[in-house]
PASEBA-1860 file (N, C-alpha, C; in nm, 3 decimals):
! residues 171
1> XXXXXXXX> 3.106/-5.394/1.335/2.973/-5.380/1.281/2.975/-5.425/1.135 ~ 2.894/-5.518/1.103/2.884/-5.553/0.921/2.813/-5.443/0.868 ~ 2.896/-5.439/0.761/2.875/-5.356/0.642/2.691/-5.377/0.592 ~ 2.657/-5.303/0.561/2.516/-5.329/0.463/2.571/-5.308/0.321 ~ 2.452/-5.384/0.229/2.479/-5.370/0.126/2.376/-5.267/0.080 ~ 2.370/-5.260/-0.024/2.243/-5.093/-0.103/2.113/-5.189/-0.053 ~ 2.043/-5.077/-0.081/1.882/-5.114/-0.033/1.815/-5.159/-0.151 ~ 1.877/-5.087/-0.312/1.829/-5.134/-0.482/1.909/-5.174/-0.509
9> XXXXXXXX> 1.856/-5.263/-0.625/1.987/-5.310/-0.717/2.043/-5.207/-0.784 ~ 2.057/-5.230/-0.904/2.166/-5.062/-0.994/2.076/-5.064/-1.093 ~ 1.957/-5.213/-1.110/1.808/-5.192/-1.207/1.748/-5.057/-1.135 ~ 1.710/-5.140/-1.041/1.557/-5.023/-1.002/1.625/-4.892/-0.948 ~ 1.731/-4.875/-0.929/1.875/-4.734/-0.886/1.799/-4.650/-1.034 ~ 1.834/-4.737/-1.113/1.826/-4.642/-1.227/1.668/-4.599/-1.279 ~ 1.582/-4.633/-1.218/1.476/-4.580/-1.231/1.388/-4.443/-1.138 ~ 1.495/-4.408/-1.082/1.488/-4.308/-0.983/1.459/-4.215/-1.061
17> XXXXXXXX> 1.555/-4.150/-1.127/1.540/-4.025/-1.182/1.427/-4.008/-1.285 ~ 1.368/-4.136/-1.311/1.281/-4.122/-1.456/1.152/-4.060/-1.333 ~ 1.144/-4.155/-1.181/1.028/-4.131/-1.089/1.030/-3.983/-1.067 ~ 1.170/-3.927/-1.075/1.188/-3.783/-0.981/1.125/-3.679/-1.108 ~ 1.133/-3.737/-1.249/1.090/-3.697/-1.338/0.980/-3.642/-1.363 ~ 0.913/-3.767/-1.350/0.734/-3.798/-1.386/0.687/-3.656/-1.246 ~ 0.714/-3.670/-1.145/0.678/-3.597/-1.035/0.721/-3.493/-1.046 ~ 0.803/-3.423/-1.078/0.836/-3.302/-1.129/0.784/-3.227/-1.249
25> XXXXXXXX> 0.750/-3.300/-1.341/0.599/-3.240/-1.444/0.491/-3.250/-1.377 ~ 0.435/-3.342/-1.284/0.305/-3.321/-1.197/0.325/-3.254/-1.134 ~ 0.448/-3.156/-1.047/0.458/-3.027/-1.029/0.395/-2.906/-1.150 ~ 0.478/-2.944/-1.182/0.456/-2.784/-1.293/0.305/-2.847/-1.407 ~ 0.259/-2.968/-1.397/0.087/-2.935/-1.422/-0.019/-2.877/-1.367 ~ 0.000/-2.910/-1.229/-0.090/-2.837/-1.158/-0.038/-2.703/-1.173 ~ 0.066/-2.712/-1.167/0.033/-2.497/-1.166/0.028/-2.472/-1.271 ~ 0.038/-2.554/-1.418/-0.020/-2.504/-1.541/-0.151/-2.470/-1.506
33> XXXXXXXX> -0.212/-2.600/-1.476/-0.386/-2.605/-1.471/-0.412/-2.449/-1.403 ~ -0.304/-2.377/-1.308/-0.408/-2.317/-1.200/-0.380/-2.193/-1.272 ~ -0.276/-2.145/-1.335/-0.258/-2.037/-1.451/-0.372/-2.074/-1.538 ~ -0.430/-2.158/-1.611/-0.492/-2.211/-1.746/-0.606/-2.119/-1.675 ~ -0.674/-2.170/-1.573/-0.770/-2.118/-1.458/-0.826/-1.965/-1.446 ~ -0.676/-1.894/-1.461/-0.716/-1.764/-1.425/-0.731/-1.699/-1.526 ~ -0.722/-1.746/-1.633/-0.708/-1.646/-1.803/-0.858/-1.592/-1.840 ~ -0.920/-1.533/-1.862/-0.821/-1.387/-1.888/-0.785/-1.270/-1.742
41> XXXXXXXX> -0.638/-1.262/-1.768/-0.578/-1.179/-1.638/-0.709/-1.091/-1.626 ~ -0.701/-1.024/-1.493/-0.806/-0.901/-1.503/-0.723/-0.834/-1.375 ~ -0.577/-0.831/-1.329/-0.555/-0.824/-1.224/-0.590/-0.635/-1.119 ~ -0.678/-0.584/-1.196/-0.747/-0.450/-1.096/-0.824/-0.481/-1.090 ~ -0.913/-0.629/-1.106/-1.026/-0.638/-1.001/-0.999/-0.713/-0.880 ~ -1.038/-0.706/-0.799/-1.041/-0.726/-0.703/-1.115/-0.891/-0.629 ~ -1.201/-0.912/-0.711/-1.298/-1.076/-0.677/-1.223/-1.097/-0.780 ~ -1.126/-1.107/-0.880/-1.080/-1.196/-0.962/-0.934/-1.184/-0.888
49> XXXXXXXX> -0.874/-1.138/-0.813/-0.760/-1.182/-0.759/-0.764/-1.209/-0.646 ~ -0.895/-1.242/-0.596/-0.912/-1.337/-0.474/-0.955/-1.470/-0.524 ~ -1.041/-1.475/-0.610/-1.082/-1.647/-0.679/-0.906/-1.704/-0.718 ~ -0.835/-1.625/-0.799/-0.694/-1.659/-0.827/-0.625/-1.690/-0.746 ~ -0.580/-1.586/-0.625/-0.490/-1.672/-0.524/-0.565/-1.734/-0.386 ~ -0.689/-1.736/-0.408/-0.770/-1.854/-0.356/-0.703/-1.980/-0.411 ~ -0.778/-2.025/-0.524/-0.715/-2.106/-0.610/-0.569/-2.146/-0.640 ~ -0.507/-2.067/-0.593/-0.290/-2.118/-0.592/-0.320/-2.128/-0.442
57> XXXXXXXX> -0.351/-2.065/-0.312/-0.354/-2.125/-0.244/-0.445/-2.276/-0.191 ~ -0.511/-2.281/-0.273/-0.558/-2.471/-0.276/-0.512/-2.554/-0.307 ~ -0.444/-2.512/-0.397/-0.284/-2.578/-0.446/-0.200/-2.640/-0.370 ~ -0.164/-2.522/-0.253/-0.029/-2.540/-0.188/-0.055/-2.740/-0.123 ~ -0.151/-2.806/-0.051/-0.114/-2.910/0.006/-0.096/-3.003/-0.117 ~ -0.156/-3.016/-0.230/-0.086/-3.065/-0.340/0.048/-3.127/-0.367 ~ 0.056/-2.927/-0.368/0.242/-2.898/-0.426/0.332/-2.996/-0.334 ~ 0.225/-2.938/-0.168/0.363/-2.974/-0.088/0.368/-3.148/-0.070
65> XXXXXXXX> 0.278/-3.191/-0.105/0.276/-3.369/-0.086/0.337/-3.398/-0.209 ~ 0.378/-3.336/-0.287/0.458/-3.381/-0.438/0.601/-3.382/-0.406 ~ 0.625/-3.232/-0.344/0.720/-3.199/-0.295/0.809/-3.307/-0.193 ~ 0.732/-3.351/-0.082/0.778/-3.466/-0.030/0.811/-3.611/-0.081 ~ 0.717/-3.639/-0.178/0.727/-3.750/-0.244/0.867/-3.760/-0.351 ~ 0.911/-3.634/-0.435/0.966/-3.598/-0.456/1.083/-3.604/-0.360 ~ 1.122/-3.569/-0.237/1.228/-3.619/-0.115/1.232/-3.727/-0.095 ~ 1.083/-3.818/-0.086/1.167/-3.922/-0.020/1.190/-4.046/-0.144
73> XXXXXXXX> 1.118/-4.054/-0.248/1.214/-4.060/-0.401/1.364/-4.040/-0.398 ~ 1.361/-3.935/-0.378/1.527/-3.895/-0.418/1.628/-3.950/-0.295 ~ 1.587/-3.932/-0.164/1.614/-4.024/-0.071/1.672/-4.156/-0.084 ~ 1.545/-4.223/-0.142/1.566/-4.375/-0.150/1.605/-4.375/-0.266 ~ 1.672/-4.324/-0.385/1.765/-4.368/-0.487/1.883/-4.305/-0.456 ~ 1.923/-4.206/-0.376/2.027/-4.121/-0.363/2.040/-4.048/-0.466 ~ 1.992/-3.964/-0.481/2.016/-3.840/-0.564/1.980/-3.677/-0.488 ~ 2.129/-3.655/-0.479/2.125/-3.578/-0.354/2.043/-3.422/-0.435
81> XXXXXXXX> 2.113/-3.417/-0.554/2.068/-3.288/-0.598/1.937/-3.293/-0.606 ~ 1.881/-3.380/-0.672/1.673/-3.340/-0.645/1.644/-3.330/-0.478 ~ 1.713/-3.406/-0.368/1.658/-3.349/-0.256/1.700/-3.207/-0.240 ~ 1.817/-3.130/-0.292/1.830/-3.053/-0.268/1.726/-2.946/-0.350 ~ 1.721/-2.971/-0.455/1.626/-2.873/-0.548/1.526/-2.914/-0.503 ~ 1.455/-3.006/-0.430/1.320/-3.011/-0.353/1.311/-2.922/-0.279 ~ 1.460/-2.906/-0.221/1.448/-2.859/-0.081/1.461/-2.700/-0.089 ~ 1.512/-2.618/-0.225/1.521/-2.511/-0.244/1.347/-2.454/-0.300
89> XXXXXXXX> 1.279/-2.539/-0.360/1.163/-2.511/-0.423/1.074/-2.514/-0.308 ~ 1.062/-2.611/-0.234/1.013/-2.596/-0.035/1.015/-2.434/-0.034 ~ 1.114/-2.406/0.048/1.182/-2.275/0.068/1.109/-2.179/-0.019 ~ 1.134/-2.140/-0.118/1.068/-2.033/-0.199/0.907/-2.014/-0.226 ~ 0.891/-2.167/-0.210/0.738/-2.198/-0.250/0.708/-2.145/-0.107 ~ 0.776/-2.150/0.013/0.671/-2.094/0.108/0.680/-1.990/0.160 ~ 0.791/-1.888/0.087/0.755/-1.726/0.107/0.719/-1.672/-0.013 ~ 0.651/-1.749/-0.117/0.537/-1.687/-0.182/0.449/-1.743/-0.129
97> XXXXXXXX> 0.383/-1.822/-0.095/0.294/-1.863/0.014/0.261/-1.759/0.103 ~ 0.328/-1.720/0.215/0.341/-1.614/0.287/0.286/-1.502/0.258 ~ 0.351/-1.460/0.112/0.305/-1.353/0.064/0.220/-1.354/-0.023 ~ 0.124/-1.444/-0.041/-0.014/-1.478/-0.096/-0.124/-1.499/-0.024 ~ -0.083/-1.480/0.080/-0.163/-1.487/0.239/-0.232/-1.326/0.277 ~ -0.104/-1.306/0.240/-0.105/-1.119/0.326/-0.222/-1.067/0.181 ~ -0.173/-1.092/0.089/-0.250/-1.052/-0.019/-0.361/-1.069/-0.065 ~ -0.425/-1.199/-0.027/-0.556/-1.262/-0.021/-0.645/-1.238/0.087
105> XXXXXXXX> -0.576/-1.202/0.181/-0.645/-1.124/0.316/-0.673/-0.988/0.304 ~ -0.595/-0.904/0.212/-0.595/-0.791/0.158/-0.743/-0.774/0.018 ~ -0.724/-0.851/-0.063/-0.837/-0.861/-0.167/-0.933/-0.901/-0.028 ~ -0.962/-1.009/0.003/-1.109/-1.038/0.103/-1.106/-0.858/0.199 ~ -1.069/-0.792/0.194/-1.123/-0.706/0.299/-1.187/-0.600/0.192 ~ -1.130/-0.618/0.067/-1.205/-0.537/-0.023/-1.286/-0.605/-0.080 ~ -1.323/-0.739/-0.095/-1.461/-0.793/-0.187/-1.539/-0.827/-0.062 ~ -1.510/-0.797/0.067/-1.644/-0.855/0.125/-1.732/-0.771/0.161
113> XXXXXXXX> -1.714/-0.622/0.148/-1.776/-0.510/0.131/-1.895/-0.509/0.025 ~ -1.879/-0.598/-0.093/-1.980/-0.643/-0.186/-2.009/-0.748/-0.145 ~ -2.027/-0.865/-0.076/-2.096/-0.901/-0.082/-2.229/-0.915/0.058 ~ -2.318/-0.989/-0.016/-2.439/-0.967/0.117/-2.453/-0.979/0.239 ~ -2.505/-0.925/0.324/-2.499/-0.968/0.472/-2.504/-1.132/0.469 ~ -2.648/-1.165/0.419/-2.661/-1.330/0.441/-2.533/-1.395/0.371 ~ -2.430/-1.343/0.314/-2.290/-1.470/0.264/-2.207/-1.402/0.283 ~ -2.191/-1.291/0.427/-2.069/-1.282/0.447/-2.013/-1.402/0.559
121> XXXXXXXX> -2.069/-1.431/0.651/-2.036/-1.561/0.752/-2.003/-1.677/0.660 ~ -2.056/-1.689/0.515/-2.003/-1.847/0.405/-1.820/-1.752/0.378 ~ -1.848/-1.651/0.341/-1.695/-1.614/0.282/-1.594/-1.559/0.380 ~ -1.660/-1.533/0.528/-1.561/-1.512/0.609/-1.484/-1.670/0.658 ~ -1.578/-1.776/0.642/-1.528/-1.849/0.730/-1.432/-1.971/0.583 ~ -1.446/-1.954/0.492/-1.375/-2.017/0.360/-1.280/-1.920/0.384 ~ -1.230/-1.796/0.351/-1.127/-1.752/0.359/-1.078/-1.770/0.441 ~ -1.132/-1.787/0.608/-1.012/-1.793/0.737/-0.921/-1.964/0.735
129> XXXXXXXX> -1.022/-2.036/0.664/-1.008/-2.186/0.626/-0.888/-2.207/0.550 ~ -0.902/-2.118/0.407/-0.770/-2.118/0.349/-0.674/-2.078/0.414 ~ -0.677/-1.966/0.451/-0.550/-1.852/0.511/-0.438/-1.943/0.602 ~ -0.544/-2.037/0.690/-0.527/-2.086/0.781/-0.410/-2.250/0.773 ~ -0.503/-2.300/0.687/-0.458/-2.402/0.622/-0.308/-2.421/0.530 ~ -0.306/-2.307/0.471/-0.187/-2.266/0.406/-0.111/-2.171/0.490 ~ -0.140/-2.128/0.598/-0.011/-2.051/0.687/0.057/-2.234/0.695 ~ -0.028/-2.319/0.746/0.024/-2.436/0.790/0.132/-2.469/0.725
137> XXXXXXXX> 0.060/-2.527/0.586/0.164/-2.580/0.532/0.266/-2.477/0.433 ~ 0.236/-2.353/0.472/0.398/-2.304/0.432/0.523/-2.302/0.568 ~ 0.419/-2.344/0.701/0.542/-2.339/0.740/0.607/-2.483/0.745 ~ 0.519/-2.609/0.714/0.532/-2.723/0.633/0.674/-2.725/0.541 ~ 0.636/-2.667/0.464/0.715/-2.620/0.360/0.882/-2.576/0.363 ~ 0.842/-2.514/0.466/0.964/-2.453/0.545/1.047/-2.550/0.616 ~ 1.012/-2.657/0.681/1.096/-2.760/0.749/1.117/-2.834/0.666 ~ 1.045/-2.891/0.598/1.031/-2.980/0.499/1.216/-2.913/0.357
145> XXXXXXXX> 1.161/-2.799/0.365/1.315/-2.753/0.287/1.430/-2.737/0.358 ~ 1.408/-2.723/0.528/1.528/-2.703/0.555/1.576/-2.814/0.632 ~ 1.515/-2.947/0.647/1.538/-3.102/0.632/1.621/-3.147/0.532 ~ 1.537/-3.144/0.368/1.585/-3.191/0.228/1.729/-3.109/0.246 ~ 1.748/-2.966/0.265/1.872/-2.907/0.247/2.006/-3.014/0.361 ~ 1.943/-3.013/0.462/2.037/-3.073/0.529/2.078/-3.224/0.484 ~ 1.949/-3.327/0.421/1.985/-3.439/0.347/2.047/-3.430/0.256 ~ 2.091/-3.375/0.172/2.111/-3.313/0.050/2.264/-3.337/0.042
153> XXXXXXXX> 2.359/-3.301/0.166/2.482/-3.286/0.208/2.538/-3.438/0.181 ~ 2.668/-3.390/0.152/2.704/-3.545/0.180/2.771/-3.565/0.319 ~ 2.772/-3.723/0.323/2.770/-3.748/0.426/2.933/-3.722/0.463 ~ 2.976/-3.706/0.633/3.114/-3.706/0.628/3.155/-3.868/0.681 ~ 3.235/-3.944/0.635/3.239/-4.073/0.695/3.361/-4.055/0.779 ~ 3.431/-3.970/0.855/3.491/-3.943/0.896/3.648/-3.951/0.923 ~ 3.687/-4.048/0.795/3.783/-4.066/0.728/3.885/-3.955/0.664 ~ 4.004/-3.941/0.653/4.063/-3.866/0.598/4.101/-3.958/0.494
161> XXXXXXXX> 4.106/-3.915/0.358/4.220/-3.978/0.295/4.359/-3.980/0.288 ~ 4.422/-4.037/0.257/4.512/-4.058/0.319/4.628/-3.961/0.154 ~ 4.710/-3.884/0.221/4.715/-3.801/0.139/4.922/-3.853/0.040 ~ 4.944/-3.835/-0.046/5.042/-3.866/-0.101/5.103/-3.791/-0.145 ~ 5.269/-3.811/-0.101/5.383/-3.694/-0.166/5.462/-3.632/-0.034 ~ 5.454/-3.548/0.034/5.527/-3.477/0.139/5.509/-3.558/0.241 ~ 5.623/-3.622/0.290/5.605/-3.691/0.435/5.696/-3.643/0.553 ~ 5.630/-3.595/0.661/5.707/-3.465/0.746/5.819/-3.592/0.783
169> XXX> 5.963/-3.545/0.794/6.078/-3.572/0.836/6.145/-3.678/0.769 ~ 6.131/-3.664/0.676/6.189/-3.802/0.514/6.257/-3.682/0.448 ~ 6.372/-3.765/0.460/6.515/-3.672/0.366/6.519/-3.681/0.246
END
């Protein structure tokens, strides 16, 4: 079988990490923006910590298309550790996910008591929308990290090296 050669030169190789870069602050902007969002905390009310993790959960398909882009970036330059730290931030990002679910379902059972008959059918069916949408993609999230983790590995080429010094039955 012939060998391949790289898919980049060792130019555009080296522009990987500046890409894995740029995308990794457009991570952590958006969740600036969505902190910037919620100020001032008020977290014992109750409609302000449903607009809040309303709002981080609108986020999540964002995060998680960054997140991928971010993999397959790191993919195609080989840089195993950002797939792997993709693939650990996957993972975590989607059991707070999880548990922003349970919690936002928890606030909606206490703010929909306020509001009116005529807009409870608008806020029952936006919340089941989110809930719904983001169960998805955390479990998105979830393959998606435990993919990157397995890319992440290096490869075994199934070679031993060939080892030097003790050679069984040499006097």
């Amino acid at each position: 079988m012939a060998e391949s050669g790289p898919l980049f030169s060792s130019r555009i190789l080296s522009f990987f990490p500046i890409l894995l870069g740029l995308l990794a602050v457009a991570v952590v902007s958006v969740c600036g923006d969505l902190v910037v969002s919620t100020l001032p905390l008020r977290p014992g009310d109750a409609q302000w910590r449903l607009l809040a993790v309303g709002g981080f959960l609108g986020l999540v398909p964002q995060v998680a298309i960054m997140l991928v882009l971010i993999n397959v970036t790191a993919i195609l330059g080989g840089v195993r550790g950002a797939i792997r730290g993709a693939a650990v931030v996957a993972i975590v990002g989607a059991a707070v996910v999880l548990l922003a679910i349970a919690l936002f379902g928890l606030d909606f059972l206490q703010v929909r008591r306020l509001v009116a008959e005529s807009g409870k059918r608008r806020i029952d069916l936006a919340t089941l929308k989110t809930a719904l949408f983001s169960g998805v993609f955390a479990l998105l999230l979830i393959w998606t990290g435990l993919r990157g983790w397995e890319l992440g590995k290096k490869e075994d080429s199934g070679e031993r090296p060939a080892r030097e010094g003790l050679f069984v039955g040499q006097r």
